[in-house]
C-alpha positions in Angstrom: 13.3 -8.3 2.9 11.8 -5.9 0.4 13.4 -3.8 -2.1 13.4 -0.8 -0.4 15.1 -2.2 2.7 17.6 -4.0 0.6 18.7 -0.7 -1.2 18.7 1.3 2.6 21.1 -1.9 3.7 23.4 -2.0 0.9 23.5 1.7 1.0 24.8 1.0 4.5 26.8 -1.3 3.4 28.6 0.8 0.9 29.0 4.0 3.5 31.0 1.5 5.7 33.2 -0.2 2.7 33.1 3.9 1.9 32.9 2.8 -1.9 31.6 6.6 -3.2 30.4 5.5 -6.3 28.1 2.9 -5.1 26.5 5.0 -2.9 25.8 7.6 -5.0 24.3 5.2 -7.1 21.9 3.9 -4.6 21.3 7.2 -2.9 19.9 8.0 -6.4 17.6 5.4 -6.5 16.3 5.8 -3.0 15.6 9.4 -3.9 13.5 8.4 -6.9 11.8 5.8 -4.9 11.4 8.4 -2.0 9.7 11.2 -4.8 7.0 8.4 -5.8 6.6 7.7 -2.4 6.0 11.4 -1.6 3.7 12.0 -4.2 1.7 9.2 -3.4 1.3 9.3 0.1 2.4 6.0 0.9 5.2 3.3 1.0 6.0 1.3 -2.7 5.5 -2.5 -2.8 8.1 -4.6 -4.5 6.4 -4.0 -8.3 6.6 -0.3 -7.9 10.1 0.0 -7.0 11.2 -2.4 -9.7 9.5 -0.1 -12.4 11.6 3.0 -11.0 14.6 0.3 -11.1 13.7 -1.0 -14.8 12.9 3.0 -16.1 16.1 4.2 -14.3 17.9 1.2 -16.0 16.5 2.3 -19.6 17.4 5.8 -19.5 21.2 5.1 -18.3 21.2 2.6 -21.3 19.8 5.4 -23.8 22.6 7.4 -22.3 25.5 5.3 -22.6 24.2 4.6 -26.5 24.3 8.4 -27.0 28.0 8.7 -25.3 29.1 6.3 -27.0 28.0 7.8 -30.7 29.3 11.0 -29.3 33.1 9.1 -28.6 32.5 9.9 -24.9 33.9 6.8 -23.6 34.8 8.6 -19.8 31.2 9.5 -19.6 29.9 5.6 -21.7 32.2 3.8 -18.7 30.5 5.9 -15.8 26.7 4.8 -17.0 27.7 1.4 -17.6 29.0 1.1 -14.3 26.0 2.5 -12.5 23.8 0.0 -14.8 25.5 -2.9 -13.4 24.6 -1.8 -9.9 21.3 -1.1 -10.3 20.5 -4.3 -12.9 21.9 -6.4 -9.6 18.2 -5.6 -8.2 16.5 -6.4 -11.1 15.2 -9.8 -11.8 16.9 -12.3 -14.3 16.3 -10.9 -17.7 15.0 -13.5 -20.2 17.0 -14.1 -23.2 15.8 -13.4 -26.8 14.9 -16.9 -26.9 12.9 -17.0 -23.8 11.0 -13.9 -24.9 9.9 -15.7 -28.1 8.4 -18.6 -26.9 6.6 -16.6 -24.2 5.4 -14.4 -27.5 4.6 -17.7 -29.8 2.6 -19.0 -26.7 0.6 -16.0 -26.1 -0.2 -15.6 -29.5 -1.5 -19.3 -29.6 -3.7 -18.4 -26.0 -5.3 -15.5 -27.6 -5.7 -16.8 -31.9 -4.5 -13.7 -32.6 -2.7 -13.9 -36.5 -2.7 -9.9 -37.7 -1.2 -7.3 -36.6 -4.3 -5.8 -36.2 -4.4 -8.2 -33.0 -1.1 -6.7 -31.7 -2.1 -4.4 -28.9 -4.4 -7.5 -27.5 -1.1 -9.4 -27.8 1.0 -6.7 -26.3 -1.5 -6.3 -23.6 -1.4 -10.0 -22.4 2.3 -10.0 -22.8 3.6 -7.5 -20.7 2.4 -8.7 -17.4 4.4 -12.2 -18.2 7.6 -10.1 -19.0 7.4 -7.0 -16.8 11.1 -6.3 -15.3 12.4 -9.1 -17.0 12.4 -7.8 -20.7 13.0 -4.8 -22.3 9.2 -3.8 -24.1 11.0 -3.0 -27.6 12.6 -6.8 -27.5 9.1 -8.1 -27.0 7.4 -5.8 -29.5 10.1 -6.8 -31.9 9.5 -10.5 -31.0 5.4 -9.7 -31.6 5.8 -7.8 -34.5 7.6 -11.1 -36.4 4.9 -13.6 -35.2 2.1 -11.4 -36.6 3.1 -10.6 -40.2 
């Protein structure tokens, strides 16, 4: 079963348990799936809908940082809910650890040792880490190896 079809079943799913929040949640993920799809004139594969998943999950974490500066916590515990939900179709994230020995390998692959060499590093990288790690983690992580 694709992602898509597993977001229309839970969606389902959470009309007949009648758990609101859920759903509104996943409706609004299907919609942004549905807009890419419109615009370009055919269905997503699995890749596609995990970078709406991953960008949706980025900008609900920017939000909850900024509602949580601004004492917001009603607001803060609302995003943090509908982060959970979405990260449950979203592949394992890799831990910091994991990240730098992906990093330290690449690095090794390509000989790169400035930072001059960071976009060729960045470039290889991001393929191996795409939906599993945030970019700024792994640009952190490249930005230590190449000092």
């Amino acid at each position: 079963m694709n992602l898509s079809d597993r977001l229309t079943d839970d969606m389902k799913q959470a009309m007949k348990s009648q758990d609101k929040f859920k759903l509104t949640t996943i409706r609004m993920m299907r919609a942004s799936v549905k807009n890419l799809e419109i615009d370009l004139k055919r269905p997503l594969d699995d890749n596609e809908v995990l970078d709406i998943l991953s960008r949706e999950v980025k900008i609900r974490k920017d939000s909850l940082q900024e509602f949580k500066n601004a004492g917001r916590d009603d607001l803060a515990s609302g995003v943090a809910a509908e982060i959970e939900i979405i990260s449950q179709y979203l592949p394992e994230q890799l831990t910091e650890e994991e990240i730098q020995e992906i990093v330290r390998q690449t690095i090794q692959e390509l000989g790169a040792s400035s930072k001059a060499e960071m976009g060729k590093v960045m470039s290889a990288l991001m393929p191996k880490t795409k939906g599993r790690a945030d970019g700024k983690l792994v640009n952190k992580a490249v930005q230590q190896f190449l000092q």
